[in-house]
C-alpha positions, 0 to 999 in steps of 0.5 A: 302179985300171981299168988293174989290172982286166984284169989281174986279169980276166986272171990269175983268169978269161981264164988258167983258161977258157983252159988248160981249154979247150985240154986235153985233157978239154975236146977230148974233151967238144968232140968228143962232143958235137959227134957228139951222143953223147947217152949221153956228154951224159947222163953228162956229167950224172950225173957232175956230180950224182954229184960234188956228192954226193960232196963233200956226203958228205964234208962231212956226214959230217966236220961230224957227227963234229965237230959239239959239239951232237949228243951223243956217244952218238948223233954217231957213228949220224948220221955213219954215217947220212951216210955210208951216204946218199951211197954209196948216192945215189952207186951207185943213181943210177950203177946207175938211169943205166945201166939207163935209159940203155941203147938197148934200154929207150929206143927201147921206152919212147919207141915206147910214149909217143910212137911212135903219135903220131909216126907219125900227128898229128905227122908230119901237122903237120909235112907242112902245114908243110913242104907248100909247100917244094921237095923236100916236095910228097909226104908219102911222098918220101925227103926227107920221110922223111928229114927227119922220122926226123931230128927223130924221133930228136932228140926221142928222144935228149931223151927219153933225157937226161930219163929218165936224170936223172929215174930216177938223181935221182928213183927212185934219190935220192929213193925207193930210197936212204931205204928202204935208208939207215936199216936199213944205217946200224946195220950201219956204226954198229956197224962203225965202233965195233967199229973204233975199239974194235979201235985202241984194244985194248978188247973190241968193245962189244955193243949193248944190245937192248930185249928184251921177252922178258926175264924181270925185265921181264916180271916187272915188267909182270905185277907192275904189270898184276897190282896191282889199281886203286883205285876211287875212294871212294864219296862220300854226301851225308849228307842221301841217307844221312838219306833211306835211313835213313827210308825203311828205318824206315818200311818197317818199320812195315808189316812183318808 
């Protein structure tokens, strides 16, 4: 049995990381990032995220359209519903990618968050650090500079990453897509019964509206706002009732 464990580790494991990393996609993502193509990385990153969506959208939309316990009228509205989320999650996470990413919008964002404070506490830190190394003794030398818009431009290619993810995940998954999914999903619901109806030679189906303008319902609210409402029947107690009498008999005693 442990003589057969290698094997297996060999065949399942060591084989597919091995064929993997020697082609040609591995080579050219090895290459990359070893240039520190940041917006290579960051789409690196996208595209894993946009992949997973892809198969949750197919998955859904498959698991809706099948699914016993959703009733039939409504099966295909949620199955539309999921197929409108993942193609937008999909296009607005790529079109936030691409706006975010760009250079141009980086270098302006970082210089307007971080630029003041590069240029003065951090480089100050980072000079008392390295104060006492040959080659730093002058804040203002070439090798400082240097080594300082070095460290600069890292941070700001990891400031870069972030906001790419963080604006194609969070502004476009999370906050663009369900003010946008709900009223699209009518449109694909309508389409895709207009589709099914085209294959099977029936009239297209026209969705029923609730109209309020519709004269049999007004009729029926102005019928039922019209009917006056019951009061209640004024209950006395006969004793009250005895009293009222007296007092009338004896208010008539001394009327002239």
């Amino acid at each position: 049995m442990s003589n057969n464990i290698p094997r297996v580790l060999s065949t399942l494991v060591y084989r597919p990381i091995s064929w993997f990393a020697n082609s040609k996609v591995a080579r050219k993502a090895g290459n990359e990032v070893y240039a520190n193509n940041r917006r290579y990385i960051d789409g690196l990153g996208v595209a894993s995220i946009i992949a997973k969506d892809g198969l949750g959208c197919y998955l859904y939309v498959t698991q809706s359209l099948n699914n016993k316990d959703i009733p039939d009228d409504k099966r295909k509205f949620v199955a539309s519903l999921d197929l409108t989320n993942g193609v937008l999650m999909i296009l607005l996470q790529l079109a936030m990618f691409f706006t975010v990413s760009n250079k141009v919008c980086q270098t302006k964002m970082f210089d307007k968050f971080f630029g003041k404070l590069f240029d003065r506490p951090v480089r100050k830190a980072y000079y008392k650090l390295v104060q006492n190394q040959p080659g730093f003794e002058d804040i203002n030398g070439m090798k400082f500079n240097k080594e300082f818009k070095k460290i600069r431009s890292n941070v700001k290619d990891a400031f870069g990453g972030l906001t790419s993810l963080a604006a194609a995940t969070i502004v476009g998954k999370r906050m663009l897509v369900p003010l946008i999914a709900t009223p699209l999903a009518d449109k694909v619901e309508k389409k895709m019964t207009e589709r099914e109806a085209k294959k099977k030679g029936l009239p297209a189906p026209q969705t029923a509206k609730n109209d309020k303008s519709n004269p049999a319902m007004k009729g029926k609210e102005n019928t039922q706002e019209s009917q006056p409402t019951s009061e209640p029947a004024k209950i006395q107690n006969p004793q009250f009732a005895n009293m009222n009498n007296m007092n009338s008999n004896l208010l008539a005693k001394y009327k002239k």
